[in-house]
Backbone as a printed PyTorch tensor [residue, N CA C, xyz], in Angstrom:
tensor([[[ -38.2180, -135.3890,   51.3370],
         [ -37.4240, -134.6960,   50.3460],
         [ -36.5790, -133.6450,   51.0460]],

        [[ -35.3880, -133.6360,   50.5460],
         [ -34.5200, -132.6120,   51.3100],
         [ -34.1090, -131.2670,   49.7190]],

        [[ -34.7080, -130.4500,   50.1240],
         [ -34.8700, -129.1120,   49.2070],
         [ -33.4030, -128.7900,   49.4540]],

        [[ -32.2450, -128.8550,   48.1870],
         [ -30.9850, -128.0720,   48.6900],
         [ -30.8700, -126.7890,   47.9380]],

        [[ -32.1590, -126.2420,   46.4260],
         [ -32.1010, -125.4390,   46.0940],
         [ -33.4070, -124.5400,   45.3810]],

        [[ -33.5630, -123.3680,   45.3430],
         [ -34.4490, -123.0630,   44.8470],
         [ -34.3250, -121.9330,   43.6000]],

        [[ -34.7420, -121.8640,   42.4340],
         [ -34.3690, -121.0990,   41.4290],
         [ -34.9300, -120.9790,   40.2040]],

        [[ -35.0950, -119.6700,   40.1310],
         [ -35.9250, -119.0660,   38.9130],
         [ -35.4130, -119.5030,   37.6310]],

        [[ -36.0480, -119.6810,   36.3720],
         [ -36.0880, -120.4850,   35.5910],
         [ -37.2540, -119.9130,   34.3360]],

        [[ -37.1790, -119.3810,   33.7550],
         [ -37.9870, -118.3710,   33.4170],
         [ -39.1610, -117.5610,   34.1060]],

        [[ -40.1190, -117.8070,   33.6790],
         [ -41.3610, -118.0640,   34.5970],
         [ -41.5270, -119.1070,   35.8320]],

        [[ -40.7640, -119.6450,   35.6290],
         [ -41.1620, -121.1370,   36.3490],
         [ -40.1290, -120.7290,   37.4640]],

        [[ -40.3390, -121.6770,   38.7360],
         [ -39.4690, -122.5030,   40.1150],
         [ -38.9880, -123.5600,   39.8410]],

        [[ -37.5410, -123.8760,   39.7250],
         [ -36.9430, -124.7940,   40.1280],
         [ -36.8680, -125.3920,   41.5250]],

        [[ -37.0100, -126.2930,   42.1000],
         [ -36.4310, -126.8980,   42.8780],
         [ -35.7830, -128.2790,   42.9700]],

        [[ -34.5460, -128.0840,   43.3020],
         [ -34.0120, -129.1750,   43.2850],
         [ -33.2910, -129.6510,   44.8390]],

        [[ -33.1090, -130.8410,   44.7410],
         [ -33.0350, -131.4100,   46.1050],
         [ -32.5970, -133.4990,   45.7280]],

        [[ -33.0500, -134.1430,   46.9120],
         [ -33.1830, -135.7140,   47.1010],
         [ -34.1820, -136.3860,   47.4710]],

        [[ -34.4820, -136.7560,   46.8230],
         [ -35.7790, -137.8210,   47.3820],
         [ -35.3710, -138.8640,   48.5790]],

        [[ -35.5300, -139.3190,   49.2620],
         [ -35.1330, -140.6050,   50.6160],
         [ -33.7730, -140.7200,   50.3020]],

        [[ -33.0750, -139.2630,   50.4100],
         [ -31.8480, -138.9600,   50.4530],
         [ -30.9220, -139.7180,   49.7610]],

        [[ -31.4050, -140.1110,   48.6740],
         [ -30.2760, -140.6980,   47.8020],
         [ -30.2590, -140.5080,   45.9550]],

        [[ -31.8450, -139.8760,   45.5470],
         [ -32.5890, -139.6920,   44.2490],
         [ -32.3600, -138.7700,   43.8380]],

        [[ -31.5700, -137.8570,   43.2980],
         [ -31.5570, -136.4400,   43.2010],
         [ -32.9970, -135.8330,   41.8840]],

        [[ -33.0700, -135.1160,   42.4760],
         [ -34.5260, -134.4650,   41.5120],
         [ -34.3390, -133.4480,   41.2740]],

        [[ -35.0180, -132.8350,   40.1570],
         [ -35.7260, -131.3200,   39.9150],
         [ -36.9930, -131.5310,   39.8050]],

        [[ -37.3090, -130.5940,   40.3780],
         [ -39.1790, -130.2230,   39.9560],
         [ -39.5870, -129.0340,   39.7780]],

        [[ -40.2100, -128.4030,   39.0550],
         [ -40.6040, -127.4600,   38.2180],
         [ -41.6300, -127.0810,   38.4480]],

        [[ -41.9340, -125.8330,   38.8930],
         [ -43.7290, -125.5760,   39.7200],
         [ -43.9340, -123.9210,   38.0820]],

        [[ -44.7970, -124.6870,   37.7910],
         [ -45.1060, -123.2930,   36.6380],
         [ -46.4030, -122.5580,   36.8270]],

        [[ -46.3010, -121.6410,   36.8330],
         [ -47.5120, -120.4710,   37.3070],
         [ -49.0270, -121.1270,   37.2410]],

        [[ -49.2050, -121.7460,   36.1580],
         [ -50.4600, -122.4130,   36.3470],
         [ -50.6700, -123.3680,   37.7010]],

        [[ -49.1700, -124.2790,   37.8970],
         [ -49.8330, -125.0020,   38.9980],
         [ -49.8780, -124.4180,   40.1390]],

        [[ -48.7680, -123.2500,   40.3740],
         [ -48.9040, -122.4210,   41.5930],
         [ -50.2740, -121.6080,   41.5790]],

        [[ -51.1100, -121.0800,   40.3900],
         [ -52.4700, -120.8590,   40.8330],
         [ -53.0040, -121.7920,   41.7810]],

        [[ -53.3320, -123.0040,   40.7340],
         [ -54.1180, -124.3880,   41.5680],
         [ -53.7110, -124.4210,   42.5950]],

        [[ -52.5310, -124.5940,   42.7490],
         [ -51.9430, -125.2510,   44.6420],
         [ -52.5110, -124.0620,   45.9060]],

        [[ -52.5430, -122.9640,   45.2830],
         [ -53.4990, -121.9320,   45.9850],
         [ -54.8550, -122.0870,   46.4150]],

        [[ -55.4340, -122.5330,   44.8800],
         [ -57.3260, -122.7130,   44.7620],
         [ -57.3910, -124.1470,   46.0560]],

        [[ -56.2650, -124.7040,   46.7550],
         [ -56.5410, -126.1290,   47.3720],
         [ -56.2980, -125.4460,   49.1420]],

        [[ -56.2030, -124.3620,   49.2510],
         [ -55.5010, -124.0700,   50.5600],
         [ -57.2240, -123.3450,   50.9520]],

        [[ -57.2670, -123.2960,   52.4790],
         [ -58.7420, -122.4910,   53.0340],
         [ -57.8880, -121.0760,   53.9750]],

        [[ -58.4370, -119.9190,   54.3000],
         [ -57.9290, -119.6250,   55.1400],
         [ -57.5580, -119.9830,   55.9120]],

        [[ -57.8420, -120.8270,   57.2660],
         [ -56.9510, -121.0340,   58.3140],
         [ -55.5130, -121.7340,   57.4980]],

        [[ -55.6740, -122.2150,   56.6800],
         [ -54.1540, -123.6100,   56.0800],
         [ -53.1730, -121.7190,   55.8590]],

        [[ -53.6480, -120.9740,   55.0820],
         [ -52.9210, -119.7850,   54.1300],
         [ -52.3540, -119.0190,   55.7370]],

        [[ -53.3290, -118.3260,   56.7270],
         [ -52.8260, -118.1790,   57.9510],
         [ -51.8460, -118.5610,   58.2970]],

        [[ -51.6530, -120.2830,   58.8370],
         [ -50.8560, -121.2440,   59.1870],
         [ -49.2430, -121.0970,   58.3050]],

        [[ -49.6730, -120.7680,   57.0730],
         [ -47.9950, -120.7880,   56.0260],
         [ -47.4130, -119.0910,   56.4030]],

        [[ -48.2370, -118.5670,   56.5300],
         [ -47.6840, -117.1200,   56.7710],
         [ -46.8480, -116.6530,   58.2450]],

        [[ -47.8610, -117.5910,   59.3230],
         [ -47.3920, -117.2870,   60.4650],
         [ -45.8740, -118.2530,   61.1240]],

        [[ -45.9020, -118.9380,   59.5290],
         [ -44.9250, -120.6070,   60.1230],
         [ -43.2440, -119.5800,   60.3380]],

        [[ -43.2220, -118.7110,   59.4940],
         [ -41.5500, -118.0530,   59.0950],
         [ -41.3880, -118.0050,   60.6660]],

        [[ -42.2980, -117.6670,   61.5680],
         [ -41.6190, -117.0050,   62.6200],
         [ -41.5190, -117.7240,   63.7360]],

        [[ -42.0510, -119.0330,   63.5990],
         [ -42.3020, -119.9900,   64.6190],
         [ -40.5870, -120.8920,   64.7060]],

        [[ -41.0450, -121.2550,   66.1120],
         [ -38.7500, -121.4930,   66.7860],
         [ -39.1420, -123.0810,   65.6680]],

        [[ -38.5230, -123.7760,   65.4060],
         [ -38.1930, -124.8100,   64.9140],
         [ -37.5400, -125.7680,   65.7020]],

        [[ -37.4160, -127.3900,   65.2870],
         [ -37.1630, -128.3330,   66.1240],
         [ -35.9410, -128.3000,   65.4480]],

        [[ -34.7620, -128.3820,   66.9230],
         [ -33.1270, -128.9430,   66.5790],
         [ -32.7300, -130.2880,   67.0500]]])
């Protein structure tokens, strides 16, 4: 999936983007599921997302 946007929406996250670059989508993350998607992570995974902002990336 290629994420080309991200945006508030009441409560909720928009994101919209392409699926195998040709599908265009929205998907909608609403506070309840962003609890859950939390309750699924362990410390080291939550570590790993925090420390990722600063890590060089592949060009």
């Amino acid at each position: 999936m290629d994420v080309k946007a991200l945006r508030k929406d009441g409560d909720n996250l928009v994101i919209e983007g392409r699926i195998m670059g040709a599908l265009p989508i929205q998907a909608m993350l609403t506070p309840d599921q962003a609890r859950a998607a939390l309750k699924l992570l362990d410390f080291k995974t939550l570590l790993f997302l925090l420390t990722i902002l600063f890590r060089k990336g592949q060009r």
